[in-house]
C-alpha positions in Angstrom: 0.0 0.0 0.0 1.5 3.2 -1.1 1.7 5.9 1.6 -1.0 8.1 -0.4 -3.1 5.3 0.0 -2.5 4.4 3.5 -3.9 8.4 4.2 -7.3 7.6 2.3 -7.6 4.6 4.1 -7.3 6.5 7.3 -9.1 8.8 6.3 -12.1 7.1 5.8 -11.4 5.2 9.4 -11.7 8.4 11.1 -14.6 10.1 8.8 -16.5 6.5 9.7 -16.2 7.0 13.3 -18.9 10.0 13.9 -17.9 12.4 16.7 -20.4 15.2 17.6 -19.1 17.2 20.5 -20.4 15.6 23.3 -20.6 12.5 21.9 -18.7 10.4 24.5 -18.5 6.7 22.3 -17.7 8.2 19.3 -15.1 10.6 20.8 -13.4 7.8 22.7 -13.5 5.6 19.3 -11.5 8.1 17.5 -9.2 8.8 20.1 -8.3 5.0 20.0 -7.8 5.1 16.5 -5.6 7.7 16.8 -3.8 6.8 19.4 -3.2 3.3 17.5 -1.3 5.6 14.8 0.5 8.0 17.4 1.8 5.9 19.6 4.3 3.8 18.0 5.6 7.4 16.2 5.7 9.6 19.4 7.3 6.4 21.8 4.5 7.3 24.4 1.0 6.4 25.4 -1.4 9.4 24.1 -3.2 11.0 27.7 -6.7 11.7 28.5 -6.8 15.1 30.2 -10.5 15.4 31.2 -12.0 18.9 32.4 -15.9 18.9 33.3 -16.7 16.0 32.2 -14.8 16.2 28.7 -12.1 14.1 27.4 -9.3 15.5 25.7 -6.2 13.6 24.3 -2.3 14.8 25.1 1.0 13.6 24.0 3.5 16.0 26.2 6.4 15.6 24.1 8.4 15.6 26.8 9.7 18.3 29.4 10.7 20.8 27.5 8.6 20.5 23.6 10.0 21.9 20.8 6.7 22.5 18.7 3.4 21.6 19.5 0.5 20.4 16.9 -2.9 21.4 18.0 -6.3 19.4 15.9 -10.1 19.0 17.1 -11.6 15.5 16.9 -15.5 16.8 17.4 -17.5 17.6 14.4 -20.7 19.6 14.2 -23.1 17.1 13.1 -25.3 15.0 14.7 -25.0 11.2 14.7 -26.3 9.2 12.1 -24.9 11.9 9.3 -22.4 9.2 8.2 -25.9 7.0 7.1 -27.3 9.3 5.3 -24.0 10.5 3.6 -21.2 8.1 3.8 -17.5 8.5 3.1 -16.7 8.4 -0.5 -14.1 8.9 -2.6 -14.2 10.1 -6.0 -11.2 10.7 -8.0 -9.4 13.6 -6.0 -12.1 14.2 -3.6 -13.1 12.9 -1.0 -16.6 13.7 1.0 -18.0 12.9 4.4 -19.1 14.3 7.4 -16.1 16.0 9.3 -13.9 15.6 6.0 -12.3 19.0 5.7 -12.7 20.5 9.3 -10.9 18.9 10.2 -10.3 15.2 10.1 -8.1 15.3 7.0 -6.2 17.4 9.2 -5.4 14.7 11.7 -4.3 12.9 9.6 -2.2 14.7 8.1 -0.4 15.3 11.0 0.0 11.5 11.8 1.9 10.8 8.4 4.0 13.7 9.0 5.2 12.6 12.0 6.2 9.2 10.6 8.3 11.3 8.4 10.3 13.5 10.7 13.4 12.6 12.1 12.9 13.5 15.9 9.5 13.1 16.6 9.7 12.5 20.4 10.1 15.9 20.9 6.9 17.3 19.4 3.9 18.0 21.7 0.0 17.0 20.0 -3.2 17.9 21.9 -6.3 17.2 20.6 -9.5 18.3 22.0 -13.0 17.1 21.9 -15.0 21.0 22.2 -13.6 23.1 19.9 -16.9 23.4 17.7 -18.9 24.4 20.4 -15.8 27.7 21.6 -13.0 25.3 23.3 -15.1 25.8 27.1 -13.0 22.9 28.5 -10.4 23.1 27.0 -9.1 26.2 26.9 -6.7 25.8 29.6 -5.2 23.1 28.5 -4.8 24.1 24.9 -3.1 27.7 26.4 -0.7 25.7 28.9 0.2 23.2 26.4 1.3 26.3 23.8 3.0 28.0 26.8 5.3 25.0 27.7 5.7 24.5 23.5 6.4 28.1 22.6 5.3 27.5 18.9 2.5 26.0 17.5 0.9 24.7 14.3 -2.6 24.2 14.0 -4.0 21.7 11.6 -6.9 23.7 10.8 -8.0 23.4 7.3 -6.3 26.0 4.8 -8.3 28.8 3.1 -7.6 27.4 -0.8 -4.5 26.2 0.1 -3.5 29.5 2.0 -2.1 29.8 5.3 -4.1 31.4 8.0 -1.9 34.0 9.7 -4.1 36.0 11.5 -7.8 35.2 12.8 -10.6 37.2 14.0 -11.6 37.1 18.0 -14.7 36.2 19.1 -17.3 36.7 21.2 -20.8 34.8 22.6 -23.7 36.3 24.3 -27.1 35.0 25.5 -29.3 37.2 26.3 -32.6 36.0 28.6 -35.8 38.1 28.6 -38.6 38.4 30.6 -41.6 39.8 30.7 -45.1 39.1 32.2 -47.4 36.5 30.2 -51.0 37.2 29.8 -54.3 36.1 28.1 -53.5 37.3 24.2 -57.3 37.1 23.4 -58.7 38.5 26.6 -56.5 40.7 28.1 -53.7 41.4 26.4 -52.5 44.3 27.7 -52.2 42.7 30.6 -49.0 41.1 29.2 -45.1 42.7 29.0 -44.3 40.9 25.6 -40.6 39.3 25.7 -41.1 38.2 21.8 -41.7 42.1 21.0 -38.1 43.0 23.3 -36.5 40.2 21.7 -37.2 42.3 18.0 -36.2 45.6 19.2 -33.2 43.6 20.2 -32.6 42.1 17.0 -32.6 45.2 15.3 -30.6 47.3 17.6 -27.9 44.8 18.2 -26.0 44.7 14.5 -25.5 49.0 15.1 -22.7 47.9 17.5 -20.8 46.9 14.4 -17.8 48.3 13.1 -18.0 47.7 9.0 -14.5 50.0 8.8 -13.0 48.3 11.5 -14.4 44.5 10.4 -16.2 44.2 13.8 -19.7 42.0 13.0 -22.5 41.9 15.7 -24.6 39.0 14.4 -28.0 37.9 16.2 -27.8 34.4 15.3 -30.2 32.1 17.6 -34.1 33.0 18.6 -36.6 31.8 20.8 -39.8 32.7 22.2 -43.5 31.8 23.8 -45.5 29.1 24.1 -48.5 28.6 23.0 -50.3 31.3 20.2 -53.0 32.7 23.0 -50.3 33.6 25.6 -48.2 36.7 25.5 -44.6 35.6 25.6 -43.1 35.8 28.9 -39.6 34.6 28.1 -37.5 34.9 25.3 -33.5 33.9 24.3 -31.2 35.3 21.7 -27.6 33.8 21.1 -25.5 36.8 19.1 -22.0 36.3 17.9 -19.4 38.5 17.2 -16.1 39.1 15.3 -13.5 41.8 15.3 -10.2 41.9 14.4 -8.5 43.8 17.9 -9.1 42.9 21.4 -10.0 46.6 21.8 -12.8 46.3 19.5 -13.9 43.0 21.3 -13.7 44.8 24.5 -15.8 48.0 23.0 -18.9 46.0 22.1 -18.6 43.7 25.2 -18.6 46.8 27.4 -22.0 47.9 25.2 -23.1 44.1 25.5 -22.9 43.8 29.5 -25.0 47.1 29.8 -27.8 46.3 27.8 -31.0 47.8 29.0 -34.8 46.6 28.0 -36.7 49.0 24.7 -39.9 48.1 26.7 -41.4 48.9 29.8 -41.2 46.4 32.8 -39.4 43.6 30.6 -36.1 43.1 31.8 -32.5 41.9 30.1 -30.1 39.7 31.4 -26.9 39.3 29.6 -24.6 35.8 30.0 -21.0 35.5 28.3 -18.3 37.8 26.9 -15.3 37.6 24.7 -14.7 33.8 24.2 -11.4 33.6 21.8 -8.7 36.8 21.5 -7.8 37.8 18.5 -4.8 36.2 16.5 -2.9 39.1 14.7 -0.4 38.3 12.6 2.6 39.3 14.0 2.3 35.4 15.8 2.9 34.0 12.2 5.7 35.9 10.6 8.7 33.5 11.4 6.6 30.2 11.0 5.4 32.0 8.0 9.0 32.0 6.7 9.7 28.2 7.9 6.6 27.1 5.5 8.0 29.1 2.7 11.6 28.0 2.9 10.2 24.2 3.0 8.0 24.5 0.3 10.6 26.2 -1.8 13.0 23.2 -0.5 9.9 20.7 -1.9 9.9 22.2 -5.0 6.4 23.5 -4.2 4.2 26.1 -5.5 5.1 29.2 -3.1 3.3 29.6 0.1 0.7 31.9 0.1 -1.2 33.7 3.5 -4.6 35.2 4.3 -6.1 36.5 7.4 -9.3 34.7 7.6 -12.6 36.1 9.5 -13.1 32.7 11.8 -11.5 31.8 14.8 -9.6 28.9 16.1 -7.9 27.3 19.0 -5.0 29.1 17.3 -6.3 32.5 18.6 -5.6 31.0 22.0 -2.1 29.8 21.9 -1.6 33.7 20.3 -2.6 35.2 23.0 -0.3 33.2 25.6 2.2 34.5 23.4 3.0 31.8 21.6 4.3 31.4 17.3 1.4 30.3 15.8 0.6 29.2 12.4 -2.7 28.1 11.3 -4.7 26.3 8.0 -1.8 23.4 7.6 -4.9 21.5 6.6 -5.5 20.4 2.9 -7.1 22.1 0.1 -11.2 21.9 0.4 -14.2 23.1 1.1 -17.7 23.0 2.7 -16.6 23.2 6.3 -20.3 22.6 8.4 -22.4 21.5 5.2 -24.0 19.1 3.6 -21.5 19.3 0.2 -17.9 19.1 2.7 -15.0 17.8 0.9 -11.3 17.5 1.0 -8.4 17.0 -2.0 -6.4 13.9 -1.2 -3.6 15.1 -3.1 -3.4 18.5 -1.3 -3.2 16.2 2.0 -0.3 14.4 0.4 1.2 17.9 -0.3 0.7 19.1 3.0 2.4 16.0 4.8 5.6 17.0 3.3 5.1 20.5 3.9 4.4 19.7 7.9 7.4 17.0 8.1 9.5 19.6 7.0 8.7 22.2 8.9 8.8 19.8 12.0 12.4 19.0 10.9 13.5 22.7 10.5 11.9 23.6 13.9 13.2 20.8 15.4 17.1 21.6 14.3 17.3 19.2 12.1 17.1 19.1 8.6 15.7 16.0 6.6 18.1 14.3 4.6 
């Protein structure tokens, strides 16, 4: 079996395995699998570090690692996806739930480690939230980058691009309530939650910054009961984007002092910033590293973009930490229905990764 082949076949093991976040039998069946590949590679048993409840997986790399690789093994959809829309391969692409973000990315990462010359020193962490804003994880992902002092992430790339710099984030949920009441008989009885929940909807996407690239995006609605009642409680999720911490902190300052539009409803606001942003001043040597491999490969040049989504990557920035994200293959589709990955930009990319692991290691493949 040639190695190209050996990564399809994987591959598909993994894509096979489903792994929702917070799916406890399928996250623990992937982490076997991988382990069965890391193992032997790395010379150590793979660790499960769990935080509330949530198992995440942890090669140390030692005391003192030189790099360390950072991947998610949860996926955003549900179980039984993989029925309804098996792995397949055809030609160059391959499709499945989880494909591109970012199980081709694991992968990746294991065959590149077969390929490096000193892999015991090389730190992996996988974790099992990062879909749902790394809650558990967090800690572990920025002490693990703090001991490593560089990072790649195995993030799928933006059309073959390196991520070098990522928007921050932030989550809110806001919880409104009201007073419910008879909608056919006495209606004005009632303090409407549904009717703050609109004024909210529209007021919210003003604390944007269009100049600035700050987004303020209601996202998630929900309100009342039954159709003769008068809402008395109501929920909105809202996410937002920007590109500084100081825009982040702006509109979380506006967020946490939210007031009501109507008259004895009232606003309660949960969350804040969830991921920093990572500016691209992290990336500027790894940047180098990729291109002075690939040019070594005899591959196309290198090219970077700062993409509008976050990552763990934003985390191991922020600890201060090189970080260079998108090492993931060529693809697209990331969360839908018509996901899919290019095999031979996987193959491409494990060479790219062994090498850089090499060059970051001090040693040079010969």
């Amino acid at each position: 079996m040639t190695r190209r082949d050996r990564e399809t076949e994987r591959l598909a093991e993994l894509v096979t395995i489903e792994t929702p976040t917070g799916d406890a039998e399928g996250i623990a069946a992937a982490q076997d699998l991988v382990r069965s590949w890391l193992d032997p590679v790395l010379g150590e048993t793979g660790a499960i570090e769990t935080v509330d409840g949530i198992p995440h997986l942890l090669w140390p790399g030692g005391d003192a690692p030189s790099v360390l690789l950072i991947g998610h093994l949860d996926t955003v959809f549900p179980a039984g996806t993989i029925a309804e829309r098996p792995f397949r391969l055809d030609g160059d692409r391959a499709t499945g739930p989880g494909v591109f973000d970012m199980k081709a990315g694991i992968v990746i990462m294991a065959a590149a480690l077969e390929k490096v010359a000193h892999p015991g020193g090389i730190a992996v962490l996988l974790t099992s939230d990062e879909e749902v804003g790394s809650t558990t994880s967090r800690g572990l992902i920025e002490r693990e980058a703090a001991r490593a002092g560089t990072v790649l992430v195995l993030e799928p790339s933006l059309d073959g691009a390196l991520k070098i710099a990522r928007r921050g984030g932030s989550i809110y949920r806001l919880e409104i309530t009201g007073r419910a009441a008879h909608a056919g008989l006495e209606p004005w009885k009632g303090r409407s939650a549904l009717a703050e929940l609109a004024h909210q909807v529209l007021a919210l996407p003003q604390l944007a910054d269009d100049e600035r690239g700050t987004t303020v995006s209601p996202t998630v609605a929900q309100a009342g009961t039954v159709t003769n009642v008068i809402p008395e409680h109501a929920e909105l999720r809202v996410d937002v984007r920007a590109w500084t911490l100081d825009e982040l902190e702006r509109v979380d300052e506006r967020m946490q002092s939210l007031g009501a539009h109507t008259d004895d409803v009232s606003v309660e606001v949960f969350g804040g910033i969830n991921r920093p942003p990572m500016e691209e001043s992290v990336s500027a040597e790894l940047l180098a590293c990729a291109r002075r491999v690939a040019d070594a490969l005899g591959h196309p040049e290198v090219e970077a973009v700062s993409a509008g989504g976050a990552s763990d990557g934003n985390f191991t920035a922020a600890v201060g930490a090189r970080t260079l994200d998108g090492l993931g293959p060529r693809g697209a589709g990331a969360h839908a229905d018509h996901e899919w990955v290019s095999i031979a930009s996987m193959h491409e990319r494990v060479e790219l990764l062994a090498g850089m692991l090499d060059d970051l290691v001090g040693v040079r493949a010969g």
